[in-house]
C-alpha positions as CSV (number, residue, x, y, z in Angstrom):
1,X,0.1,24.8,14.1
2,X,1.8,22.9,11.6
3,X,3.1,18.7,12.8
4,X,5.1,16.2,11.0
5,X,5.0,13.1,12.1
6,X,8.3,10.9,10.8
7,X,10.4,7.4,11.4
8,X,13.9,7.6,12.1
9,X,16.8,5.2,12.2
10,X,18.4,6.0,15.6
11,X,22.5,5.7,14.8
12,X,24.9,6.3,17.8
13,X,22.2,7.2,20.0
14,X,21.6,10.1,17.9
15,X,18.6,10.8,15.0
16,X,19.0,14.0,12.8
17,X,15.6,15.9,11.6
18,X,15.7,18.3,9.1
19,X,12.1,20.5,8.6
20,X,10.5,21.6,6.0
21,X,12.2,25.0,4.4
22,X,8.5,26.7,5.1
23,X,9.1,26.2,8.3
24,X,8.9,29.5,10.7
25,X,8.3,28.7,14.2
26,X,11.7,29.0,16.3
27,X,11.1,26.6,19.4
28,X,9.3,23.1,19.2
29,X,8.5,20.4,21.0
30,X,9.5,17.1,20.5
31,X,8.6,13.9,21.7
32,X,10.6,10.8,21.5
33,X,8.5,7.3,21.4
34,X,9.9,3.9,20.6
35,X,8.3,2.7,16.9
36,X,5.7,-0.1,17.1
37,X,5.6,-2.4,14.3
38,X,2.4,-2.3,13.1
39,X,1.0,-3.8,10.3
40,X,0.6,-0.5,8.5
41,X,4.2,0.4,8.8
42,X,4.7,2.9,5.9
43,X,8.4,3.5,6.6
44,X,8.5,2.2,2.9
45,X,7.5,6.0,1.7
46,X,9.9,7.6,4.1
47,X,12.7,8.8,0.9
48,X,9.5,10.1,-1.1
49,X,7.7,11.7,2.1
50,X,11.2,13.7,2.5
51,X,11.3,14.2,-1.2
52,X,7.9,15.7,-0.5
53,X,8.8,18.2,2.7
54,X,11.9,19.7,0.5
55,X,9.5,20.9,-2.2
56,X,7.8,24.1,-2.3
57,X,4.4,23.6,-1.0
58,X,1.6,23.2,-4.2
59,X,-1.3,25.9,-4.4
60,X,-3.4,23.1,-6.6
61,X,-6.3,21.5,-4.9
62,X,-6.5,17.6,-4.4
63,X,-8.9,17.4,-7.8
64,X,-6.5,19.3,-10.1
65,X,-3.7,16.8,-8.6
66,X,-5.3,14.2,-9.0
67,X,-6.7,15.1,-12.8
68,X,-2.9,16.0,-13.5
69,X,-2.1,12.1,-12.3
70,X,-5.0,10.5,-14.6
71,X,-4.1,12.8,-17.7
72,X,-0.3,11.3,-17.0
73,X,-1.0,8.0,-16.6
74,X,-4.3,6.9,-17.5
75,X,-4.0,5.2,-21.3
């Protein structure tokens, strides 16, 4: 089972989701909750997390990602 979890700005009553383009299953569920503002609101992220969904899905593990990121930016 694959979830997302994702904020959405509600406009005219209505939200809009778009999935992943990996994404088989035909039916889901969905469940509608008003947001809480917590203190650990990440909404911030929310262009780079959908950024993130459209792209092909990467077969590199965590340490090659994250050796890719210190060869790019470490000085």
């Amino acid at each position: 089972m694959t979830a997302f979890r994702n904020f959405q700005r509600v406009h005219n009553n209505k939200i809009e989701v778009q999935l992943p383009q990996e994404f088989e299953d035909q039916e889901v569920e969905i469940i509608i909750l008003p947001r809480d503002n917590l203190p650990n609101d990440l909404s911030y992220l929310e262009e780079e997390i959908q950024k993130g969904m459209s792209s092909p899905l990467s077969d590199k593990t965590h340490e090659e990602i994250f050796a890719d990121l210190i060869k790019k930016y470490a000085h």
